[in-house]
N, C-alpha and C positions, 0 to 999 in steps of 0.2 A: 359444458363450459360455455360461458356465456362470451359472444365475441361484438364487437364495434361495428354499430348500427349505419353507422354515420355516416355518409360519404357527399363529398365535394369535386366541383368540378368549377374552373371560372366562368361564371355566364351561363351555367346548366342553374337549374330547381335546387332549393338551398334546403338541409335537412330538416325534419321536424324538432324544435327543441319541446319537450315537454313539460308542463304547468310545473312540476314540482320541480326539473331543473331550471327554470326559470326563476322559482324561487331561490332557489338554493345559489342563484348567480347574484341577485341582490341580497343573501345575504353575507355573501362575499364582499361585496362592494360596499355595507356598513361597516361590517368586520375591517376591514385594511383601512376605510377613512380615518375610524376612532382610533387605529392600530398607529398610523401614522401620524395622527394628533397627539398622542399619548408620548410620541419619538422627541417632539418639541414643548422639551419641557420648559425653557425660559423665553421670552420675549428676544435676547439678549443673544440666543443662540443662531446662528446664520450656516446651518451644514448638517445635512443629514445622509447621513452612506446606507444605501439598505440594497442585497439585491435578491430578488424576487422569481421564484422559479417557475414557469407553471409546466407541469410535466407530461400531460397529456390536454396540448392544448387545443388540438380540434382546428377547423376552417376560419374560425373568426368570427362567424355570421351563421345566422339559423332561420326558421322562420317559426313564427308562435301559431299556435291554436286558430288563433283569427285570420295567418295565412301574412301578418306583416314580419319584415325583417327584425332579428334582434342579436344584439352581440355577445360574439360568445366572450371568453373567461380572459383573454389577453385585452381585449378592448376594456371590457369591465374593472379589470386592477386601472388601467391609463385610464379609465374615467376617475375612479377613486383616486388617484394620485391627485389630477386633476381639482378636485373639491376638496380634499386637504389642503393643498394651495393656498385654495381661495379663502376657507374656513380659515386657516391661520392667520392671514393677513388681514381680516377682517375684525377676529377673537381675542388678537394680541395687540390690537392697531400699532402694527409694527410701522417703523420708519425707514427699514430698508427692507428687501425681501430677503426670504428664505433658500438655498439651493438646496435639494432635493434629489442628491446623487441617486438617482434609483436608475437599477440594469434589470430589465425583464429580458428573463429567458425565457425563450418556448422551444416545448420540444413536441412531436408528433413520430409516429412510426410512419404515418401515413403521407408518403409526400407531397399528394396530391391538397391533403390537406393544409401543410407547411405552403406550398402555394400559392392555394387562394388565401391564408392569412395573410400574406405578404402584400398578396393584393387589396386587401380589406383594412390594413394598417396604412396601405399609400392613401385610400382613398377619405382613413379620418384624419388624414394631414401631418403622421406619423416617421413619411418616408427619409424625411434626414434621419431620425433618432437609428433607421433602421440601416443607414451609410454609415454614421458615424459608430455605429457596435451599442450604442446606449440599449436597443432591443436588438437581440439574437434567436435567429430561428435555429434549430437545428433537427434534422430527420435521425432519426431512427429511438430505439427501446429507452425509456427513461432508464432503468437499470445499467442498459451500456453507457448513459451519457453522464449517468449522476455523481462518479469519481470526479471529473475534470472540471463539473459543475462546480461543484460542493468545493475543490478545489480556487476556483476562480471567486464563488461568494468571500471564503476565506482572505483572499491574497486582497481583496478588494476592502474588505473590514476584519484585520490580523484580531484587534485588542474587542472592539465587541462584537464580531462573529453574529452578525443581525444578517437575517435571510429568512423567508419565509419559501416552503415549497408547497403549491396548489396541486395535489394528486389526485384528480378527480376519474379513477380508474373506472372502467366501462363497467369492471365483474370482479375478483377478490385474491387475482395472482401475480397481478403487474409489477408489486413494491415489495421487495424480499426486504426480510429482517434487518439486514446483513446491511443494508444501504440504508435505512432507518438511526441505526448505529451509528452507523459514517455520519449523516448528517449534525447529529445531538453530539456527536466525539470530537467531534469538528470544532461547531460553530457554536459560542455560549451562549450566542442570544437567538437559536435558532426556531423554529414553529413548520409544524405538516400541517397541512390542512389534507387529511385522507378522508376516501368514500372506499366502502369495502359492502359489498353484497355479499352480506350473511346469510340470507333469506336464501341465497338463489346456491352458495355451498351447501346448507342445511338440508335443503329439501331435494336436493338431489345428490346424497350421500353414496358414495359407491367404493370399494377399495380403489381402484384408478383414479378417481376424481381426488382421496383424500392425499395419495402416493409425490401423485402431481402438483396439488396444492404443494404439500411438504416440500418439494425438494425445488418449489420455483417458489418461494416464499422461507424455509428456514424456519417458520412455525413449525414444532414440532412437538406429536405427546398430545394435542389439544382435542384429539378426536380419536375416540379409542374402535376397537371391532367391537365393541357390547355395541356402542353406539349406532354403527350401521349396523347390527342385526334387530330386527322389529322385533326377534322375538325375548332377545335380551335386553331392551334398553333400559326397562325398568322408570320407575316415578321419575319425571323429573329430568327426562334425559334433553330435552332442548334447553331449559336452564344449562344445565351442566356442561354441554356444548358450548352455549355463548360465553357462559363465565371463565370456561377454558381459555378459548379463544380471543377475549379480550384481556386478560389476565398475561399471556402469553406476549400479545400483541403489543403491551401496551410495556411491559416489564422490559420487555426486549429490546424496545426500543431507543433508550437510553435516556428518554426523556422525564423530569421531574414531575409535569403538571398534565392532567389528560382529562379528556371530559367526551362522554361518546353520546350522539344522538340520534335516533332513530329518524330516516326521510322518510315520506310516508306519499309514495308514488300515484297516482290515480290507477296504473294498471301495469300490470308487468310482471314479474317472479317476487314480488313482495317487496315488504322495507329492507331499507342497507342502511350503515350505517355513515353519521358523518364524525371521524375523530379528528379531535383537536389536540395536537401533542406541542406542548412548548418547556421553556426550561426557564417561567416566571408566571409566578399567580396570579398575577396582572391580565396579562396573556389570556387567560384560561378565562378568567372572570369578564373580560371584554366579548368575550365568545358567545359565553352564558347570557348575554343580556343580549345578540343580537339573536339569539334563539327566541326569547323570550319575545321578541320584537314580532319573528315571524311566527309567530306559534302555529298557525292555521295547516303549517304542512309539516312541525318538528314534533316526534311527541314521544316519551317514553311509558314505559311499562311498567307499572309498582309504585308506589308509596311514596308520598310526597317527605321532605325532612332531608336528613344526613346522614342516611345511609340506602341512600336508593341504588348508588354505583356500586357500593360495595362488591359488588362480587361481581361485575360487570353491566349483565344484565339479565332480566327477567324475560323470561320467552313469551311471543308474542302472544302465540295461543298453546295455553294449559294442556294436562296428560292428559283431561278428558275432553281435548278438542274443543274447548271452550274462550273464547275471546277474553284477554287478562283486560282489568279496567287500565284505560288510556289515562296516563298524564301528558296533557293536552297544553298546557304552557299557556292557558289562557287564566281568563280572572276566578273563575273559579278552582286552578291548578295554584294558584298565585294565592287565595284566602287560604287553602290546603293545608300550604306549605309555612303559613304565618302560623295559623292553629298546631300545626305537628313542632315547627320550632321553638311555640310557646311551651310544650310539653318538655320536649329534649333538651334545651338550655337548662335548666336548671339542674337535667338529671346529670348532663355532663360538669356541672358546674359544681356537684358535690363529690366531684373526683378531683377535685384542684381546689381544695379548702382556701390556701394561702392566695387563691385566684388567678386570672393568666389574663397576660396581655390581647389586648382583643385581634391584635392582626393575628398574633402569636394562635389564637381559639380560631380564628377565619383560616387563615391558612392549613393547621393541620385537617379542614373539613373539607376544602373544596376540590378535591378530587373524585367527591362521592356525593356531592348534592347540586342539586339542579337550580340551585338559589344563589342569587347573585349577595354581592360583598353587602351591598345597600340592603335587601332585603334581609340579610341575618342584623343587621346595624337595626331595621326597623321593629324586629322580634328584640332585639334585647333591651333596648328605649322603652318598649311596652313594657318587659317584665320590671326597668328601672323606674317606671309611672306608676306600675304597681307595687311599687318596692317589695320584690323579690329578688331582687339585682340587685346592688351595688356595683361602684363606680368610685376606684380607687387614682388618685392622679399620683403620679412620678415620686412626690414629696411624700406619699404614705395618708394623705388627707382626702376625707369623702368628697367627690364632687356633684354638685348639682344639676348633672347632665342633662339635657332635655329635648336636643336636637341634632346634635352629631356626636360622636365617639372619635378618639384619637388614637391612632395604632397603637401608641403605649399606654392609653387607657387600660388598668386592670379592673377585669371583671369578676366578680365574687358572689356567692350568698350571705344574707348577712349571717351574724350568728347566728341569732332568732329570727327562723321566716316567718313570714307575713304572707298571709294566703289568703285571695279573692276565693271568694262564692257567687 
């Protein structure tokens, strides 16, 4: 069982934060900017309620590779709020400002850590927010704290139920099902940001370890005894492990929209994953493109198109102990994924003769493709250049599409296709 590396003290040696959580803390902080941009939708609007959980939130402060300070995940959301702000004001040229009811919780088991956070908040100039309750620290188990939390997000926003919680668990037993639930049962417009070390369950499979899992997490069924015996696992048994356990994980949860992606560590017990659980496509597809942004440390395994999640995921390394080719989230993952969609759009597209509206075709896909809304919008603009597409408007009359697509755009084949060579 993998336990928390971390430890703080005020005015002692500040942790090692390492290169791919470093990444993974920016891209947190584009994720919440565009999340919060996306909150203010009119010029016109003056109020935004959101509150914000981070559940294992650490000391505050780390140091990087080169030995400088860097902030950890509470300072990083209060910088993103920060640059929203600014973004807004500037994007809308508003003529009054924006409030920006946001309550960042933090929680730590470690109170030492809850501590020096406090201290590290006084000194980015935070310490009224943390008098007045605007930020609350609190010690002990996210688990034990997440009722009264999840509770207080609610009481705070009854009618849209907006809250996000940052779960960035150390190993893969911290966040039972059960509390998953409560969250999404809760709150309509609710989002996890989870990190689950799959690598480090997987590879070190044991009856105790899987016992354990079970009954401090509620996942259950996802990991059978063929599994842990090497001599029965049979083809395929780390696929079939992941795709259990995210299937499980992801079902259980209560949540609509989910998008899981592999970090990919410089050293340690392997890749974990990062899940994005929300209850708005939106949500999801804002995720995907800050992925796409960092690609250099995101990357998954299998086949670029619309149906790579399908069944969770693909195991990192094959039955014959062989490295599965990397979807790497860079420009050539990005051509990939244009060419694979230029194939599957029409295949899917001769199952809806009468044609479907395009949010209507986006939406039932993106829980299983690594392509963002824009990017299926630029595959179907080609096959409509090439007219293999058509592009039916509201009125029932062809339209001459050529540069963006409208949610109720209906998309079709024509009668008679037309096929490039």
């Amino acid at each position: 069982m993998a336990i928390n590396h971390y430890e703080w003290s005020w005015g002692g040696p500040l942790p090692e934060l390492l290169r791919h959580s470093e990444v993974k803390h920016a891209l947190l902080r584009d994720y919440l900017v565009e999340y919060f941009l996306t909150l203010v939708s009119s010029p016109h609007q003056d109020r935004i309620q959101l509150t914000v959980v981070d559940g294992f939130c650490g000391g505050g402060r780390y140091r990087n590779g080169a030995g400088a300070a860097v902030p950890g995940s509470p300072i990083v959301i209060l910088e993103a709020l920060k640059e929203a702000k600014a973004r807004v004001l500037h994007e809308q040229q508003r003529r009054k400002p924006i409030e920006f009811d946001v309550k960042l919780v933090c929680i730590d088991a470690d109170a030492s850590a809850v501590n020096h956070l406090r201290h590290v908040l006084e000194d980015h100039g935070y310490g009224d927010q943390l008098r007045s309750g605007a930020i609350e620290t609190l010690v002990g188990e996210f688990a034990g704290k997440a009722e009264a939390v999840i509770a207080e997000a609610h009481r705070r926003s009854p009618k849209a139920g907006r809250a996000i919680f940052v779960l960035d668990q150390y190993g893969y037993d911290k966040v039972p099902l059960s509390v998953m639930k409560q969250i999404f049962g809760v709150l309509k417009r609710a989002e996890a940001i989870l990190t689950f070390n799959v690598d480090s369950l997987i590879n070190f499979l044991s009856d105790k370890n899987v016992r354990d899992f079970e009954r401090k997490t509620g996942v259950m069924g996802a990991i059978t005894a063929a599994d842990m015996d090497k001599a029965l696992r049979g083809p395929a048994w780390r696929l079939r492990v992941q795709a259990g356990l995210y299937q499980k994980i992801t079902q259980g949860s209560g949540a609509g929209y989910f998008t899981p992606f592999f970090v990919r560590p410089e050293r340690g017990h392997g890749d974990f994953w990062l899940l994005h659980l929300s209850q708005h496509w939106k949500a999801r597809d804002v995720m995907a493109d800050a992925h796409w942004k960092h690609h250099n440390h995101f990357v998954h395994y299998g086949r670029a198109g619309f149906d790579m999640l399908s069944t969770g995921y693909a195991a990192r390394i094959d039955d014959d102990a062989r490295p599965q080719a990397a979807f790497e989230f860079d420009d050539v993952a990005s051509t990939a994924s244009q060419d694979e969609m230029l194939m599957q759009i029409p295949q899917v597209l001769a199952q809806h003769r009468a044609g479907i509206p395009f949010k209507q075709f986006f939406v039932e896909r993106v829980n299983t493709t690594p392509a963002t809304e824009a990017m299926v919008e630029r595959a179907v603009l080609q096959l409509v250049r090439d007219r293999q597409v058509l592009v039916i408007g509201p009125d029932g009359s062809q339209r001459n599409v050529r540069t963006a697509l409208k949610p109720d755009h209906v998309i079709k084949l024509p009668d008679q296709r037309a096929f490039s060579f």
